[in-house]
PDBQT receptor file of N, H, CA, C and O in Angstrom, charges set to zero:
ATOM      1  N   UNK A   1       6.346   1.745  17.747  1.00  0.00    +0.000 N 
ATOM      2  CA  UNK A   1       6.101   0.532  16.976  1.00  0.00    +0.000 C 
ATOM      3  C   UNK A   1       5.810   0.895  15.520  1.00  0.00    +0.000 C 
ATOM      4  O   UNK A   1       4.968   1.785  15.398  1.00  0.00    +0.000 OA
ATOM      5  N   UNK A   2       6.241   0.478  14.568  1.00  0.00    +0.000 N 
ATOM      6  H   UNK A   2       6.925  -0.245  14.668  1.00  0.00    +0.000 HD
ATOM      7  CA  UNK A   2       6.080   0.593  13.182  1.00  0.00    +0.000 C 
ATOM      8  C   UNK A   2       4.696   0.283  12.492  1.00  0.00    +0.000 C 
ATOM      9  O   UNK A   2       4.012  -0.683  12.832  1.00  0.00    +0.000 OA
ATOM     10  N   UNK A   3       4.435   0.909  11.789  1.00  0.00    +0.000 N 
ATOM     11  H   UNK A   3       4.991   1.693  11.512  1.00  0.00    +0.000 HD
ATOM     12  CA  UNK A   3       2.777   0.880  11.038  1.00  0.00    +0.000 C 
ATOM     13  C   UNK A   3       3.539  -0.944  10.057  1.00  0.00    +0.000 C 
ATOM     14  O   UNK A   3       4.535  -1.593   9.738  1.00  0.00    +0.000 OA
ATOM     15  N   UNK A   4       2.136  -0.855  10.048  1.00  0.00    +0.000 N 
ATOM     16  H   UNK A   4       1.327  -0.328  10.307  1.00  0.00    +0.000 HD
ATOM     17  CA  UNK A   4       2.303  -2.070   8.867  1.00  0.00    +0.000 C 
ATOM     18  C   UNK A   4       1.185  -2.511   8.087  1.00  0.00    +0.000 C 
ATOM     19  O   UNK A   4       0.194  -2.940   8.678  1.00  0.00    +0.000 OA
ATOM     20  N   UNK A   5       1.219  -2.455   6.677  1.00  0.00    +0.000 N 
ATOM     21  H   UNK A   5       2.024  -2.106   6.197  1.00  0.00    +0.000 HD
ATOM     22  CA  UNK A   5      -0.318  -2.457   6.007  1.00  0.00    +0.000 C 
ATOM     23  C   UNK A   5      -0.111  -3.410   5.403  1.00  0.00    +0.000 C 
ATOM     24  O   UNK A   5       1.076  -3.718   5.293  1.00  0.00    +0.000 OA
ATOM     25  N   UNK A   6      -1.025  -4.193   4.823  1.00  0.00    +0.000 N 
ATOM     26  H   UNK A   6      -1.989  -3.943   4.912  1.00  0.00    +0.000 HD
ATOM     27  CA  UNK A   6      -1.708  -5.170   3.984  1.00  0.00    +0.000 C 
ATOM     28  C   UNK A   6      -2.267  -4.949   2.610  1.00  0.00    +0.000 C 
ATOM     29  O   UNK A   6      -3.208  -4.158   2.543  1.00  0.00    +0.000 OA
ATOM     30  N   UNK A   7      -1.853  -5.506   1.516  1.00  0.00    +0.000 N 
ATOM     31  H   UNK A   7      -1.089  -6.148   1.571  1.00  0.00    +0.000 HD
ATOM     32  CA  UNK A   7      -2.872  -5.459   0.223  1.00  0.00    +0.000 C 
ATOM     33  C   UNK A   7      -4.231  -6.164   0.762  1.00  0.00    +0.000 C 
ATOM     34  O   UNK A   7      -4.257  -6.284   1.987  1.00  0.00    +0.000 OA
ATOM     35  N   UNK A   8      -5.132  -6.552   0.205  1.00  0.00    +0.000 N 
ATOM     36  H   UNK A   8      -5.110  -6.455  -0.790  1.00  0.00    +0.000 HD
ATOM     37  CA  UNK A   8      -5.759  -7.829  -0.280  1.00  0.00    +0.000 C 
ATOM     38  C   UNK A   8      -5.798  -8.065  -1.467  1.00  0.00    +0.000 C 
ATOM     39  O   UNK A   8      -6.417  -7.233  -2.131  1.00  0.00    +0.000 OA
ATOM     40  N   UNK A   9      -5.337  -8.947  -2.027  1.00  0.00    +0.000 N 
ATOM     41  H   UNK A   9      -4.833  -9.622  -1.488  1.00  0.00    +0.000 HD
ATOM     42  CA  UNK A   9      -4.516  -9.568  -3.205  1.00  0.00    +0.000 C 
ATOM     43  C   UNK A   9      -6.279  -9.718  -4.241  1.00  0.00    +0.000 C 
ATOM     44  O   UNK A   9      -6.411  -9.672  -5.464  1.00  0.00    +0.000 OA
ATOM     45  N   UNK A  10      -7.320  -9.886  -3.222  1.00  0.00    +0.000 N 
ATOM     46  H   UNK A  10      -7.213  -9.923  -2.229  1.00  0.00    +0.000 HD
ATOM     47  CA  UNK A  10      -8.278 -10.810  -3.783  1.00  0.00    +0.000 C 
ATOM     48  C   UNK A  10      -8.877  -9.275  -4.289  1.00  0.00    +0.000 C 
ATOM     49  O   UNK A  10      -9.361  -9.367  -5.418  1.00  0.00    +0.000 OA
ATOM     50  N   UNK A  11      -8.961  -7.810  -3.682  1.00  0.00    +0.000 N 
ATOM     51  H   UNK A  11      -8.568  -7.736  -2.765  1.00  0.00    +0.000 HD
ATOM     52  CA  UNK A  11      -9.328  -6.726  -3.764  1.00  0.00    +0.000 C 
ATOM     53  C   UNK A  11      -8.466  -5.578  -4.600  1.00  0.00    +0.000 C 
ATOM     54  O   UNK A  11      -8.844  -4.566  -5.191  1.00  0.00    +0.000 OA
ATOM     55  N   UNK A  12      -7.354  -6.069  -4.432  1.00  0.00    +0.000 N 
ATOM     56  H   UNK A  12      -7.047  -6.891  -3.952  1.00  0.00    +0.000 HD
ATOM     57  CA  UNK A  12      -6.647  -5.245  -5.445  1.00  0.00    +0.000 C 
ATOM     58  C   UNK A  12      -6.922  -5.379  -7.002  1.00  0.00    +0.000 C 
ATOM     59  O   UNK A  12      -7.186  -6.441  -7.566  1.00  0.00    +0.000 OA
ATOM     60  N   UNK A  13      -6.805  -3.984  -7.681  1.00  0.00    +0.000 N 
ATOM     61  H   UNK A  13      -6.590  -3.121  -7.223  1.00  0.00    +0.000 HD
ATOM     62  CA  UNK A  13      -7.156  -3.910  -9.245  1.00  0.00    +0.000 C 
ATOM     63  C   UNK A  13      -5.837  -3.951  -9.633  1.00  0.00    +0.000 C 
ATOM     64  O   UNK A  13      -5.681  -4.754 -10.554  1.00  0.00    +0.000 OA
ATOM     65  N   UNK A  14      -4.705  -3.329  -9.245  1.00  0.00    +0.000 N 
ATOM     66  H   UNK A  14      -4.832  -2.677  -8.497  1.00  0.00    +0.000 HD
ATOM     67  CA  UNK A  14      -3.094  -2.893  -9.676  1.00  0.00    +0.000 C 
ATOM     68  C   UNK A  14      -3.487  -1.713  -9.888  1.00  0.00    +0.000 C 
ATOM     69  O   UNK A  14      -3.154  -1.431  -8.737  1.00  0.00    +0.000 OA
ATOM     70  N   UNK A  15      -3.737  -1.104 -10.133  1.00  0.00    +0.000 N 
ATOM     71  H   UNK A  15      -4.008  -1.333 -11.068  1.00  0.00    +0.000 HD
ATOM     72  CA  UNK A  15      -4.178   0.939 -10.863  1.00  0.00    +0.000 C 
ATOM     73  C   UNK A  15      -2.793   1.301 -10.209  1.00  0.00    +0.000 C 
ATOM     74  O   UNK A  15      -2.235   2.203 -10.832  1.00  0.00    +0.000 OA
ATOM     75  N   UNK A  16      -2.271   0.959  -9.403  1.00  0.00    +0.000 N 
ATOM     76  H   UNK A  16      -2.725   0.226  -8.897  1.00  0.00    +0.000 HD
ATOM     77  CA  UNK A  16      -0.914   1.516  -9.204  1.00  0.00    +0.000 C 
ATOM     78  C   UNK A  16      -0.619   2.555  -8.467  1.00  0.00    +0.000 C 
ATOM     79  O   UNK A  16       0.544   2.782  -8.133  1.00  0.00    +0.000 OA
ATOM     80  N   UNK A  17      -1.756   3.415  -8.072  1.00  0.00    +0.000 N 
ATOM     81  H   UNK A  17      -2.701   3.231  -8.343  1.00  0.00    +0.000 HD
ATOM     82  CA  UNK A  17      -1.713   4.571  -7.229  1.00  0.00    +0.000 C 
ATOM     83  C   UNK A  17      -0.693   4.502  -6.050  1.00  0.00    +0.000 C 
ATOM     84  O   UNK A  17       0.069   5.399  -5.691  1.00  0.00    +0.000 OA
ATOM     85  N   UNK A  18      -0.809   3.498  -5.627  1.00  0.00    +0.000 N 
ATOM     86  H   UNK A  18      -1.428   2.770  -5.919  1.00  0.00    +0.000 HD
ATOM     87  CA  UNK A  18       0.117   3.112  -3.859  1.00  0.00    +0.000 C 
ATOM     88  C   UNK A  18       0.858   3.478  -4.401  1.00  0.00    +0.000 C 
ATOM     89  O   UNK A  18       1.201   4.640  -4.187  1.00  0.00    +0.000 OA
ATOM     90  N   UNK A  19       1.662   2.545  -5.608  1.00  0.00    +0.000 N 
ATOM     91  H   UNK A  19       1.383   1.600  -5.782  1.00  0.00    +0.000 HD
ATOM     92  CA  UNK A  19       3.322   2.602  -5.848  1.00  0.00    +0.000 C 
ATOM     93  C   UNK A  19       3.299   3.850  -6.264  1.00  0.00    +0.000 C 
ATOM     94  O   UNK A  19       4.414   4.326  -6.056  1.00  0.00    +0.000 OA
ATOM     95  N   UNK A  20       2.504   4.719  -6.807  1.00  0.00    +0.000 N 
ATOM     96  H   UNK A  20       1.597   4.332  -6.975  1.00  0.00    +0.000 HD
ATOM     97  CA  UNK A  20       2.813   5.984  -7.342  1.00  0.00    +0.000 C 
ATOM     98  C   UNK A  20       3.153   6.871  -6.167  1.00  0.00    +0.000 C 
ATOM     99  O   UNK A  20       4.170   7.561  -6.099  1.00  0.00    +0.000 OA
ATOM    100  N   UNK A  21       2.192   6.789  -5.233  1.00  0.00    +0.000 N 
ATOM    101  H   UNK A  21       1.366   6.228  -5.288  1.00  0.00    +0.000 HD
ATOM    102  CA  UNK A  21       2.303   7.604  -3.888  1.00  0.00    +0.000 C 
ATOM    103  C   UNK A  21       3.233   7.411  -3.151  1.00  0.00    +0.000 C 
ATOM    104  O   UNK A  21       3.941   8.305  -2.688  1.00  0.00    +0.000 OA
ATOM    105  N   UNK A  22       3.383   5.971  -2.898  1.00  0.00    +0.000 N 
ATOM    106  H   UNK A  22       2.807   5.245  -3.274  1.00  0.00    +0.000 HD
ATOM    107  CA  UNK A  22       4.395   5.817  -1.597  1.00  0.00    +0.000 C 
ATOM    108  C   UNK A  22       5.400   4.646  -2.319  1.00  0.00    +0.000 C 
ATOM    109  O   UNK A  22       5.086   3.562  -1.829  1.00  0.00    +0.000 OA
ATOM    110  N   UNK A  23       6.452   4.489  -3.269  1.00  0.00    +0.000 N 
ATOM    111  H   UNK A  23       6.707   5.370  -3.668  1.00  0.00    +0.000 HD
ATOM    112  CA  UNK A  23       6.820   3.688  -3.605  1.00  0.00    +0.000 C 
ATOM    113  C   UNK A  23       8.103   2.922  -2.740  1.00  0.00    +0.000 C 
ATOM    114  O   UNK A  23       8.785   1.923  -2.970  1.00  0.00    +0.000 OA
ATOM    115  N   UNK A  24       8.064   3.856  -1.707  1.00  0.00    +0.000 N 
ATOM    116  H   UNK A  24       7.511   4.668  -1.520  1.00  0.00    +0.000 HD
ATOM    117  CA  UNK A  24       9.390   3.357  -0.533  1.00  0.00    +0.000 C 
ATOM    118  C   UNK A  24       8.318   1.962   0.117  1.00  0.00    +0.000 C 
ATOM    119  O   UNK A  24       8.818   0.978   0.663  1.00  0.00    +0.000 OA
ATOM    120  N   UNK A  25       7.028   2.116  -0.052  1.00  0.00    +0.000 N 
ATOM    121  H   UNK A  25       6.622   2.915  -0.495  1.00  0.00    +0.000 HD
ATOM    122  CA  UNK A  25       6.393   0.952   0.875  1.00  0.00    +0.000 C 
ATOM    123  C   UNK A  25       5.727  -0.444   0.093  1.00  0.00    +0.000 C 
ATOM    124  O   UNK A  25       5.566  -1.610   0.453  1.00  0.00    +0.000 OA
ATOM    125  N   UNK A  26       5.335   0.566  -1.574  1.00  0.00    +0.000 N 
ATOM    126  H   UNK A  26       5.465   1.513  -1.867  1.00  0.00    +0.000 HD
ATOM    127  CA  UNK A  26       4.989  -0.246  -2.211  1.00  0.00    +0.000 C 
ATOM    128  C   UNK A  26       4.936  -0.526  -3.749  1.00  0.00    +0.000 C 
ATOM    129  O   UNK A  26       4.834   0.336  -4.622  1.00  0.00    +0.000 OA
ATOM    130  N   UNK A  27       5.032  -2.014  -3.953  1.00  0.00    +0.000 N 
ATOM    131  H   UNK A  27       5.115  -2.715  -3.244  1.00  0.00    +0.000 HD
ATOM    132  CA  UNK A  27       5.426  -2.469  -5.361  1.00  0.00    +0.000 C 
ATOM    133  C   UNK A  27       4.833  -3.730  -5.909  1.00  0.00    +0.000 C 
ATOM    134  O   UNK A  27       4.220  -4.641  -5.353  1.00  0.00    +0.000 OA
ATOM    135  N   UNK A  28       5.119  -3.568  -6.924  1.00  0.00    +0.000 N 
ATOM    136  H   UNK A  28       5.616  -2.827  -7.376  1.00  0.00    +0.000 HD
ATOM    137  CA  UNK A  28       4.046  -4.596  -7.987  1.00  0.00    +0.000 C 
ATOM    138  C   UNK A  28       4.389  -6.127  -7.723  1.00  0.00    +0.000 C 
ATOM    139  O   UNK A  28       5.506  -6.342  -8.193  1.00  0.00    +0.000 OA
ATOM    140  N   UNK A  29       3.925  -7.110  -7.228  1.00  0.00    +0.000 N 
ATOM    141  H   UNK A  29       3.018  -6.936  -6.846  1.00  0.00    +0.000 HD
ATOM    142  CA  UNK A  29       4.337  -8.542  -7.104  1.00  0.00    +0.000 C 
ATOM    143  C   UNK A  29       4.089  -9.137  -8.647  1.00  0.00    +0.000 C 
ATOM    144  O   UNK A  29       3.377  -8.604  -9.499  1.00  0.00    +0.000 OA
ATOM    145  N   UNK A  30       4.778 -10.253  -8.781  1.00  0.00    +0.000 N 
ATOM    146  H   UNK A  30       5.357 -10.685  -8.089  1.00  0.00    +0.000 HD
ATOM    147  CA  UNK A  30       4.670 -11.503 -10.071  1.00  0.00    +0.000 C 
ATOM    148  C   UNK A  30       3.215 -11.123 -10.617  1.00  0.00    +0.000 C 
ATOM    149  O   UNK A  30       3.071 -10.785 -11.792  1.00  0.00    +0.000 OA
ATOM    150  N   UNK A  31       2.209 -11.185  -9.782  1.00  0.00    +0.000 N 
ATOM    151  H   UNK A  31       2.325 -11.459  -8.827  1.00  0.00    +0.000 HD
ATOM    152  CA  UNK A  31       1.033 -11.431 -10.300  1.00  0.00    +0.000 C 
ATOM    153  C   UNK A  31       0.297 -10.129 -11.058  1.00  0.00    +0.000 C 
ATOM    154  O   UNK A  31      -0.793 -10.112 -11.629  1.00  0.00    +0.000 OA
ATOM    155  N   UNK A  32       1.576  -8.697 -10.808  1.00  0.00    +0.000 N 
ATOM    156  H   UNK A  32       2.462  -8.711 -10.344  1.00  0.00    +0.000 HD
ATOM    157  CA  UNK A  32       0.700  -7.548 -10.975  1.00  0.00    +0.000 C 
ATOM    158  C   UNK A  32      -0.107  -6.857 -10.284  1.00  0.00    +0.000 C 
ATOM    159  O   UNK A  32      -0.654  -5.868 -10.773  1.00  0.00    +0.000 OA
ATOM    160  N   UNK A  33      -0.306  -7.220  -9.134  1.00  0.00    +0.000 N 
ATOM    161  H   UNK A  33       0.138  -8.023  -8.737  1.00  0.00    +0.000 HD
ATOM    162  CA  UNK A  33      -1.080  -6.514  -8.009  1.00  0.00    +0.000 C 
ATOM    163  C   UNK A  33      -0.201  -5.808  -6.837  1.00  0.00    +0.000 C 
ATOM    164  O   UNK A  33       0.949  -6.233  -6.946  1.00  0.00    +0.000 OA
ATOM    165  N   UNK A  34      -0.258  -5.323  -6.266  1.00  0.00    +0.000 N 
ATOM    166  H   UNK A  34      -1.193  -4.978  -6.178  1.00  0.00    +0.000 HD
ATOM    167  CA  UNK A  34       0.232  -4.206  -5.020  1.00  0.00    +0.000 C 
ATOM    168  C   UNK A  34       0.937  -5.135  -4.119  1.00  0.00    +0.000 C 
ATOM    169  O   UNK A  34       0.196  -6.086  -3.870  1.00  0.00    +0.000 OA
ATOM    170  N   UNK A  35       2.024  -5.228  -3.561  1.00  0.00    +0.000 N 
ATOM    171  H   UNK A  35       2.627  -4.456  -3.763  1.00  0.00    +0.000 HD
ATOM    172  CA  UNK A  35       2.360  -5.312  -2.033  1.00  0.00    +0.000 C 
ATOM    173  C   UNK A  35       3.036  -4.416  -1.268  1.00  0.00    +0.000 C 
ATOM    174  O   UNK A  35       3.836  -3.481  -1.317  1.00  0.00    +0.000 OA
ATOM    175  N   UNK A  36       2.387  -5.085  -0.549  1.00  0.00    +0.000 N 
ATOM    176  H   UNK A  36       1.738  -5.844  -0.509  1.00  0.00    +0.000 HD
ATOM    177  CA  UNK A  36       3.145  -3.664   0.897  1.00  0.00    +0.000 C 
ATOM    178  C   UNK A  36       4.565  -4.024   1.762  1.00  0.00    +0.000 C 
ATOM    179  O   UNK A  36       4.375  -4.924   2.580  1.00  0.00    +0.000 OA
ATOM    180  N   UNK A  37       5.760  -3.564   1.738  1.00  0.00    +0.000 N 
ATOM    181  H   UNK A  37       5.914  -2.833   1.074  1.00  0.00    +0.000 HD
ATOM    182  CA  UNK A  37       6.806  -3.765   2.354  1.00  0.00    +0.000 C 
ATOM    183  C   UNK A  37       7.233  -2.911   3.237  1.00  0.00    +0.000 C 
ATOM    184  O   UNK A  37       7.071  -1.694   3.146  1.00  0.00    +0.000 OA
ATOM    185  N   UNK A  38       7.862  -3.550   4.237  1.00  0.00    +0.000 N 
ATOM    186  H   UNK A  38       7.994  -4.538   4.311  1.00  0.00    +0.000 HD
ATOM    187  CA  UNK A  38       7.799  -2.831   5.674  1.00  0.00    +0.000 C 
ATOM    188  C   UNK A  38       8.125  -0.652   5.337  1.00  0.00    +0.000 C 
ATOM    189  O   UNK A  38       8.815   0.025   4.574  1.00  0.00    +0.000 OA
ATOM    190  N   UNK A  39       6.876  -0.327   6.739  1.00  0.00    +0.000 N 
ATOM    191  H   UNK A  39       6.315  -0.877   7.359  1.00  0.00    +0.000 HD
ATOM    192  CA  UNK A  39       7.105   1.241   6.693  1.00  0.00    +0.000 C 
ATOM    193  C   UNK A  39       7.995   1.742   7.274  1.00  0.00    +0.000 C 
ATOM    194  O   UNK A  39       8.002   1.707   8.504  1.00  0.00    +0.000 OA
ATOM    195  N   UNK A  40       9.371   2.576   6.309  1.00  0.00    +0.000 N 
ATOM    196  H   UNK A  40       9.366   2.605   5.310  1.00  0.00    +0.000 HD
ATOM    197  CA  UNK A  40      10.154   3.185   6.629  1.00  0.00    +0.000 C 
ATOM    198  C   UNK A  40       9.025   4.412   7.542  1.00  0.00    +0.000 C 
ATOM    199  O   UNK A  40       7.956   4.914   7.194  1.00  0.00    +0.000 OA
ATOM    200  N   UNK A  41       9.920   4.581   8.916  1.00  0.00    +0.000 N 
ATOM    201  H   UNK A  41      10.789   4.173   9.198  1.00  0.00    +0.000 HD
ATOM    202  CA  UNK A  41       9.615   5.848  10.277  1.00  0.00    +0.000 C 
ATOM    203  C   UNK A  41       8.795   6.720   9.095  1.00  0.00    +0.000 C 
ATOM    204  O   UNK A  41       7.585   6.762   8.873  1.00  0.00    +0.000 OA
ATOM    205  N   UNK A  42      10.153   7.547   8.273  1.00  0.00    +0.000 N 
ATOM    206  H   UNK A  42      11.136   7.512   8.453  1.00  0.00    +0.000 HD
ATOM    207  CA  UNK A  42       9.819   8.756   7.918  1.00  0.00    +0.000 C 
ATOM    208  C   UNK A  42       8.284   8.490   6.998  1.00  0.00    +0.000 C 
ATOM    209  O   UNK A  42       7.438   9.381   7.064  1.00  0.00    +0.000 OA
ATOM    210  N   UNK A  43       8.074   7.580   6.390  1.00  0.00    +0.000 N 
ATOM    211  H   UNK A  43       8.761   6.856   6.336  1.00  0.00    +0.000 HD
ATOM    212  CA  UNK A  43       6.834   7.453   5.937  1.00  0.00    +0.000 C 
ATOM    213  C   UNK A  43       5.600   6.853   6.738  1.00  0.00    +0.000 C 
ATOM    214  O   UNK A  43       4.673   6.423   6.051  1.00  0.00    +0.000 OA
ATOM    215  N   UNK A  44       5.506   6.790   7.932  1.00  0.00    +0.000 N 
ATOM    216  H   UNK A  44       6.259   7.139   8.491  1.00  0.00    +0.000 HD
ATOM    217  CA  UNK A  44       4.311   6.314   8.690  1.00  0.00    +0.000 C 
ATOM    218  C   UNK A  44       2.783   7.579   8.328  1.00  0.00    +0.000 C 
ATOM    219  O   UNK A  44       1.612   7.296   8.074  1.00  0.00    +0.000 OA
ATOM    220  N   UNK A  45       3.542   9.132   8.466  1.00  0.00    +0.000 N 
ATOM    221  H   UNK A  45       4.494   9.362   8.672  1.00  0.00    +0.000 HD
ATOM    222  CA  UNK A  45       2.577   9.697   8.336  1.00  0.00    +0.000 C 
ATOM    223  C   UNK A  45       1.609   9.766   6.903  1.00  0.00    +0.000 C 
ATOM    224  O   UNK A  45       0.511  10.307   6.767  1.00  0.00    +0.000 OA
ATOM    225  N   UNK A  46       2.425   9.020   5.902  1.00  0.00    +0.000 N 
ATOM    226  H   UNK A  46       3.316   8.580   6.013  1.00  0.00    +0.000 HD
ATOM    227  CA  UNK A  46       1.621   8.905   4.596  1.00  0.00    +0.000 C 
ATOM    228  C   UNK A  46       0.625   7.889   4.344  1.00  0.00    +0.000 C 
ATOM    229  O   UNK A  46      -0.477   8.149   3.858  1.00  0.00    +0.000 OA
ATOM    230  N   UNK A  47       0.999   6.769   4.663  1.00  0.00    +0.000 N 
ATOM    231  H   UNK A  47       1.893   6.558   5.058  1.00  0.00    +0.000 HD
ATOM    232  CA  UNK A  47       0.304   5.472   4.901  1.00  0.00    +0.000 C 
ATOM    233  C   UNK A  47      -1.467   5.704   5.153  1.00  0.00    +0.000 C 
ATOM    234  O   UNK A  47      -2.157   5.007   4.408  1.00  0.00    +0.000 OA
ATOM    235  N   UNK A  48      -2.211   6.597   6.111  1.00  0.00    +0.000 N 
ATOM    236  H   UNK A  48      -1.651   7.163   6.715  1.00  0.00    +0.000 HD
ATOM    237  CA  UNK A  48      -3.107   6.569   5.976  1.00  0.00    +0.000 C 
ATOM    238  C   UNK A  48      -3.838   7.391   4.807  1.00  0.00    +0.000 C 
ATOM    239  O   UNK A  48      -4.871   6.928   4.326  1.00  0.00    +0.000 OA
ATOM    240  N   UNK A  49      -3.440   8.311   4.458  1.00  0.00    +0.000 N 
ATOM    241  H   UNK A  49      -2.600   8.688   4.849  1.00  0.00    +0.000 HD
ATOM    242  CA  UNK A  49      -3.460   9.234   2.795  1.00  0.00    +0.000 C 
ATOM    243  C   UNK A  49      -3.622   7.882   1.538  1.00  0.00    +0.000 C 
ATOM    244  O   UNK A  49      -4.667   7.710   0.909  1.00  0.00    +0.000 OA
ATOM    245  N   UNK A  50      -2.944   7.416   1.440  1.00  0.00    +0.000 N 
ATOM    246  H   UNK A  50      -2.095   7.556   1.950  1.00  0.00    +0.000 HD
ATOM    247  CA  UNK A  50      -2.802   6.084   0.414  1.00  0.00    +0.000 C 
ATOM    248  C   UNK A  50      -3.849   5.081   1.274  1.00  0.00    +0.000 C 
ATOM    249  O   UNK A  50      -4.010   4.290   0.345  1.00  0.00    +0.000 OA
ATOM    250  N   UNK A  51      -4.368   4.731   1.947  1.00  0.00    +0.000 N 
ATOM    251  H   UNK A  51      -4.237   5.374   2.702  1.00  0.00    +0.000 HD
ATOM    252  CA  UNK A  51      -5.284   3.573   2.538  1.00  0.00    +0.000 C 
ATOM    253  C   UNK A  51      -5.887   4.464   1.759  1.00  0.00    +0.000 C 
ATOM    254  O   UNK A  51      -6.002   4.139   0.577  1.00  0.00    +0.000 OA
ATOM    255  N   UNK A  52      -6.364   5.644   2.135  1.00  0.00    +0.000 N 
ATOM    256  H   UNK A  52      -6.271   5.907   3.095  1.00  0.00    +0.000 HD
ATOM    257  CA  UNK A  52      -7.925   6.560   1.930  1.00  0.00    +0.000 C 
ATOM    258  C   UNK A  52      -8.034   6.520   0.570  1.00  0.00    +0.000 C 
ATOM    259  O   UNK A  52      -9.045   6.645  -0.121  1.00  0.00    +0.000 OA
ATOM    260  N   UNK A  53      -6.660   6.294   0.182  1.00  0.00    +0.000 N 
ATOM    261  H   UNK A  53      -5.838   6.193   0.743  1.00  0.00    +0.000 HD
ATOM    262  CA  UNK A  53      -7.012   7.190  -1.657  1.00  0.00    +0.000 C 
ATOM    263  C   UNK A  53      -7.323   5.967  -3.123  1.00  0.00    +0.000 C 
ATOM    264  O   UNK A  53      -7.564   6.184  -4.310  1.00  0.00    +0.000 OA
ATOM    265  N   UNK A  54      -7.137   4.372  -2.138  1.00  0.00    +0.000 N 
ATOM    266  H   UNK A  54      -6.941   4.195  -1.174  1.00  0.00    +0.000 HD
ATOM    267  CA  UNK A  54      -7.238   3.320  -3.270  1.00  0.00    +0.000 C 
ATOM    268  C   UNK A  54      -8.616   3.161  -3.185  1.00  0.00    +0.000 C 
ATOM    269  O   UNK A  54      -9.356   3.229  -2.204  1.00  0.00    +0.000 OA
ATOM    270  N   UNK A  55      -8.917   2.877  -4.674  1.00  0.00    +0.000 N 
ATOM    271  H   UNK A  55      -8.316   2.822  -5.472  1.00  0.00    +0.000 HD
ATOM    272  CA  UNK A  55     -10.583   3.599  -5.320  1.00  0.00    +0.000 C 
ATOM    273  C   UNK A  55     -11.273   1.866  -4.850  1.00  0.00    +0.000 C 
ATOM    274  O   UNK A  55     -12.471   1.646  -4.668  1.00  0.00    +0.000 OA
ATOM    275  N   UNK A  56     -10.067   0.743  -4.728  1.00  0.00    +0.000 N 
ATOM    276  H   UNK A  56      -9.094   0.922  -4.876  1.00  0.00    +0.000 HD
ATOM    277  CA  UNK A  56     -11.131  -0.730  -4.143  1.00  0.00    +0.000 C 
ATOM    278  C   UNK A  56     -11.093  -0.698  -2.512  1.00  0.00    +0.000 C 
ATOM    279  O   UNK A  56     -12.056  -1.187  -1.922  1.00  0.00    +0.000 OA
ATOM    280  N   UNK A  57     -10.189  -0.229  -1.884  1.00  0.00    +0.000 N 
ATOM    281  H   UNK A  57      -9.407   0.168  -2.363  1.00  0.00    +0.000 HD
ATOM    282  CA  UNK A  57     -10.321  -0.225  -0.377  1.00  0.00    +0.000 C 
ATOM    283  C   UNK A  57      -9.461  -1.545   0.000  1.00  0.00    +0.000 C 
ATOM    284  O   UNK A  57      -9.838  -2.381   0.821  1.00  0.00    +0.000 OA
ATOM    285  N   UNK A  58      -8.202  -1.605  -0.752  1.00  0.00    +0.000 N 
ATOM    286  H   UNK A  58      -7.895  -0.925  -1.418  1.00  0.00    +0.000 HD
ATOM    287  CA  UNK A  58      -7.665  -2.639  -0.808  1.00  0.00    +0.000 C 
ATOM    288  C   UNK A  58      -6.514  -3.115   0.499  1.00  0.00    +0.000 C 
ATOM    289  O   UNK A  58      -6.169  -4.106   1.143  1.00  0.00    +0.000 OA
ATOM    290  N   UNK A  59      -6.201  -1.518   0.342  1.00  0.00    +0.000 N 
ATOM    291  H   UNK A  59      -6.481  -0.713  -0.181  1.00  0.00    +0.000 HD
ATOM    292  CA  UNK A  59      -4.980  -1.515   1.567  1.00  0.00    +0.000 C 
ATOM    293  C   UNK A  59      -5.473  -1.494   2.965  1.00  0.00    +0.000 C 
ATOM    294  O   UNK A  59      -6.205  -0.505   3.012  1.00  0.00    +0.000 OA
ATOM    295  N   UNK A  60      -5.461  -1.972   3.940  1.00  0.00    +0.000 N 
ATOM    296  H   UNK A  60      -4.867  -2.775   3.902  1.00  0.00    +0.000 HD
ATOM    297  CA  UNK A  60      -5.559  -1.868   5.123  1.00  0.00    +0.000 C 
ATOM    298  C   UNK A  60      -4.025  -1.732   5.947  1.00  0.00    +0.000 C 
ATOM    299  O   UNK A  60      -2.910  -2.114   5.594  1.00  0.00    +0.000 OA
ATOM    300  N   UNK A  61      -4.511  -0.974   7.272  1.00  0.00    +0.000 N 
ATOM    301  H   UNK A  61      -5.417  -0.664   7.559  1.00  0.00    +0.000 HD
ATOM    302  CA  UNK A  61      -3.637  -0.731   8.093  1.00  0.00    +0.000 C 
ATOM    303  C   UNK A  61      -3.598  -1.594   9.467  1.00  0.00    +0.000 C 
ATOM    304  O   UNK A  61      -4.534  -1.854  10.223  1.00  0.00    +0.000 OA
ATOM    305  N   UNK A  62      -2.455  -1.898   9.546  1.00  0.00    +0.000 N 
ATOM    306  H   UNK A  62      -1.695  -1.686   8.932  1.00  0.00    +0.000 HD
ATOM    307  CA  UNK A  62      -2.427  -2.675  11.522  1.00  0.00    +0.000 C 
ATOM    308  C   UNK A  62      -2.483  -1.817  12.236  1.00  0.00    +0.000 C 
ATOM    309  O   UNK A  62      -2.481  -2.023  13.450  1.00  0.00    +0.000 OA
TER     310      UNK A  62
């Protein structure tokens, strides 16, 4: 079954780190803040590295 993470829109700063790290999963919406788009296989094992590493605790994982 495929990972699948969440911003919180209300918790996100934008600092951009996700998209820097994992930009196959994630990118900047209209508003400037983070979203998360579905996890390509080969990147499941990164996903928790990037939860750990955003400095608001923005990303969560399913």
């Amino acid at each position: 079954m495929a990972k699948k993470v969440n911003v919180n829109k209300d918790v996100c700063i934008g600092c951009g780190l996700c998209t820097g790290l994992l930009p196959s999963v994630f990118e900047f919406d209209d508003d400037g803040k983070a979203k998360a788009n579905e996890v390509p296989a080969e990147d499941e094992g990164s996903i928790a590295d990037v939860v750990a590493q955003c400095p608001v605790g923005a990303i969560e994982e399913e």
